[in-house]
C-alpha positions as CSV (number, residue, x, y, z in Angstrom):
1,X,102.7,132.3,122.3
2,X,105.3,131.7,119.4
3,X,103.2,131.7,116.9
4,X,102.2,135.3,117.1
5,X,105.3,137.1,116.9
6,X,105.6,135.3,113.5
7,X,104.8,135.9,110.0
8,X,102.4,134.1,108.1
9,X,104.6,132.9,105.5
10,X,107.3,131.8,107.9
11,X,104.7,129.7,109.5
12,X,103.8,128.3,106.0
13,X,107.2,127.8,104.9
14,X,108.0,125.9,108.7
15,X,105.2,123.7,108.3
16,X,106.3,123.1,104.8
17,X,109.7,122.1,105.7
18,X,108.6,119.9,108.5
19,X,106.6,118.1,106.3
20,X,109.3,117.5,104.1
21,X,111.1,116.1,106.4
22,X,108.2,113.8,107.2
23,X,106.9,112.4,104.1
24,X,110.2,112.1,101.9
25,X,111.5,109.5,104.0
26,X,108.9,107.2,103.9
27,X,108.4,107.9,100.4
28,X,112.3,107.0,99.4
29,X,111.8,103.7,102.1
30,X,108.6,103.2,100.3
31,X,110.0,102.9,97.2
32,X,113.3,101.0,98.1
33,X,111.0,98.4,100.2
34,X,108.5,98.3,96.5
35,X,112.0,97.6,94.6
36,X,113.4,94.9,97.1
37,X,109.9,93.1,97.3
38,X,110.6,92.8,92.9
39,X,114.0,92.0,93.3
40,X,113.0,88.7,95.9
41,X,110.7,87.7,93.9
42,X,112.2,87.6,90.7
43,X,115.0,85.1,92.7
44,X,112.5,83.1,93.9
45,X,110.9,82.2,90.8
46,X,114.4,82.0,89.2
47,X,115.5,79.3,91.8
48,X,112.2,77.6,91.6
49,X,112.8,77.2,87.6
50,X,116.2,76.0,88.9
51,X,114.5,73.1,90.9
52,X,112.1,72.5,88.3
53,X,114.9,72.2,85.6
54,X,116.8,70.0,87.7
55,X,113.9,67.6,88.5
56,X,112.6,67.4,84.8
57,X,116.2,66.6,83.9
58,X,116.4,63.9,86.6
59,X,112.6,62.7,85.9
60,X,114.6,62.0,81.7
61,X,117.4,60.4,83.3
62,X,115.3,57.7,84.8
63,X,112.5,57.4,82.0
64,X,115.6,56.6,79.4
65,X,116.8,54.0,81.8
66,X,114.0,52.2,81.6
């Protein structure tokens, strides 16, 4: 077997660094997916006061006309 012709810090330190490898990636894509989700959302709401401002400003419009 490999593993007994090794160290036991080397096998620490391998299963360290494989681990690493593992979880920082889908800690930095968690976080980048967490940021983009905030980012949509604040354009959403942004173009839904859009629409909002533009039909109370239509909804003045036709209650002065009248």
């Amino acid at each position: 077997m490999i593993i007994r012709g090794m160290s036991l810090p080397l096998i620490i330190s391998c299963i360290f660094i494989i681990s690493i490898l593992i979880i920082f990636p889908l800690f930095v894509s968690y976080r980048a997916e967490k940021k983009n989700a905030r980012f949509e959302k604040s354009e959403k709401s942004s173009e839904w006061d859009k629409i909002r401002d533009f039909g109370n400003k239509i909804n003045n419009k036709t209650r002065k006309n009248k």
